[in-house]
N, C-alpha and C positions, 0 to 999 in steps of 0.2 A: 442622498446617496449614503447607505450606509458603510460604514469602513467595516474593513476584515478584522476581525478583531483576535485571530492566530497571528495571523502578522504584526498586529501591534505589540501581540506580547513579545515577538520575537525580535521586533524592535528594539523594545524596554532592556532585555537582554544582552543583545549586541552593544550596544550605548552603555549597558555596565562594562561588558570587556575591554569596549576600548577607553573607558575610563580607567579601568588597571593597567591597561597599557600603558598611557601616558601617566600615572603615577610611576611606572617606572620608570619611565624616559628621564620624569623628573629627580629623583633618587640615584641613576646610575646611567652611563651613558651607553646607549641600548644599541645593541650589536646589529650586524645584518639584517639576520636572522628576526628581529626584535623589529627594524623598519618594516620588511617585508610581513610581518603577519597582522604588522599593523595597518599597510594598504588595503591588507585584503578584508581586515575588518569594516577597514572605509567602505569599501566595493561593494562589500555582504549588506552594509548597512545603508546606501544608497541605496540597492536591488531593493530590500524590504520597505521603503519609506516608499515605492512605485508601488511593493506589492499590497499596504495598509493602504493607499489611497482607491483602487479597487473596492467593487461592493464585493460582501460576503457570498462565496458560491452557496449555490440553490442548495437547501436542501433535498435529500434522496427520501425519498419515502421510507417508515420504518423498516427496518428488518423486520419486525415481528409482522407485517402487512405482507410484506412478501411473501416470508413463510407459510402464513398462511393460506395464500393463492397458489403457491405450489405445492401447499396439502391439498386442497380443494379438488385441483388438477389433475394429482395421484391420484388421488380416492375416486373421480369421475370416469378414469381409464384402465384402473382394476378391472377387470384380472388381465386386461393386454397391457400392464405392464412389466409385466415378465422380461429380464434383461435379453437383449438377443444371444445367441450361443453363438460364437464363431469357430467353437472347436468341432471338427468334423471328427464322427467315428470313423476305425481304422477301420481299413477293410477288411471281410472275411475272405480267410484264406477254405480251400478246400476240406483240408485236415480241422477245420474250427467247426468246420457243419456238419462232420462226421461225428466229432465228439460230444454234439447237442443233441445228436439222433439217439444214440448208444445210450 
């Protein structure tokens, strides 16, 4: 099973920050605020070691494959692919059909 290897790096990452975290626990005696973001680095960094054990999602087919299946597509349905018009013309008034005649 192969591992996710986005999530590893984002392991590798997290694992630096909270190694500066606790450099600074160790240097200065680290506030609230300073526990708390370092819980949550815990958290983040649990969440990711679930999400590196995962295989790597499936790759999607090229974009450039697709693109060119829906050139294909286009080109196959020329000339009805002409956008549909939703705009109705107005209506002619009386006085519009006089001035077409004259």
């Amino acid at each position: 099973m192969p591992a996710n290897k986005h999530a590893q790096a984002k392991l590798r990452d997290l694992n630096d920050k909270l190694q500066n975290t606790k450099d600074v626990a160790r240097t200065e005696e680290p506030g609230k605020r300073d526990k708390a973001d370092r819980k949550l680095l815990e958290q983040e960094i649990a969440a990711e070691k679930l999400k590196a054990k995962r295989p790597a999602p499936a790759k999607k087919k090229a974009e450039s494959e697709v693109d060119a299946k829906l050139d294909k597509a286009l080109s196959d349905s020329f000339p009805g692919s002409d956008p549909v018009s939703f705009i109705e013309a107005a209506p002619m008034k009386k006085h519009d059909r006089e001035d077409k005649k004259g």
